[in-house]
C-alpha positions as CSV (number, residue, x, y, z in Angstrom):
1,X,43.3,8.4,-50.9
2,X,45.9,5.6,-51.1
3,X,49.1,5.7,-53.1
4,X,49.2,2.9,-55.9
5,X,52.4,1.5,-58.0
6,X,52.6,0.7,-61.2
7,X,54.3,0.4,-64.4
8,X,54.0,2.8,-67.9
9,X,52.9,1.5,-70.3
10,X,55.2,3.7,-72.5
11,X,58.3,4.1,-70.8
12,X,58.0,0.9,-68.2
13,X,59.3,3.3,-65.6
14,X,57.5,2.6,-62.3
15,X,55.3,5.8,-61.6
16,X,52.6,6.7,-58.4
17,X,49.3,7.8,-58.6
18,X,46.5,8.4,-55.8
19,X,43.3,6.5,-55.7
20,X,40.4,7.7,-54.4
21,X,38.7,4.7,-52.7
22,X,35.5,6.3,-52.1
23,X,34.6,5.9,-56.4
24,X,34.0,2.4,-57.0
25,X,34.7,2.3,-60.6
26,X,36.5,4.7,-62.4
27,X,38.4,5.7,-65.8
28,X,40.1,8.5,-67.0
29,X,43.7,9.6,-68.9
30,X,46.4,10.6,-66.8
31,X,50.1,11.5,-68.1
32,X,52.9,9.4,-66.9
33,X,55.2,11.5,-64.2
34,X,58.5,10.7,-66.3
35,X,57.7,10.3,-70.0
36,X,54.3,12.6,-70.3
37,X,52.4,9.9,-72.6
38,X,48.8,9.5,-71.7
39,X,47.9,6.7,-70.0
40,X,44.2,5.3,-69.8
41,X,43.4,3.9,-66.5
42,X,40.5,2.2,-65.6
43,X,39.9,0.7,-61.4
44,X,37.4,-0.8,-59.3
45,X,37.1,-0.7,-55.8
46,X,34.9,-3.3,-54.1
47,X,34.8,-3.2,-50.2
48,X,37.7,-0.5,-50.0
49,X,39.8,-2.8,-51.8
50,X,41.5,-2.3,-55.1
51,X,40.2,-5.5,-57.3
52,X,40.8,-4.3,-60.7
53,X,43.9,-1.9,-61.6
54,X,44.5,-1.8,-65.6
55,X,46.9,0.9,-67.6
56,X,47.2,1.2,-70.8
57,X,48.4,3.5,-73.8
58,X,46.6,5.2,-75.7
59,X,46.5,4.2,-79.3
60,X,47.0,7.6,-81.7
């Protein structure tokens, strides 16, 4: 687990969240740690490097 930077897509606040480098791909909703609006966030991992980071709100 590695900790990765980035900003909301909400707020623009700069938040943390752990990726698991053993998933290659993965996507899933987590809530931003200052303004609680879902965030979709899709990764890749190639090599146990992070190629592909993208988060994005959710339209409601």
């Amino acid at each position: 687990m590695e900790e990765h930077f980035f900003q909301c897509p909400y707020c623009w606040e700069a938040i943390s969240m752990l990726i698991d480098y053993s998933v290659p791909h993965q996507s899933y909703v987590e809530d931003c740690e200052v303004c609680c609006n879902p965030i979709q966030v899709t990764l890749s991992i190639s090599e146990g490097e992070l190629v592909d980071f993208n988060a994005e709100n959710i339209e409601q």
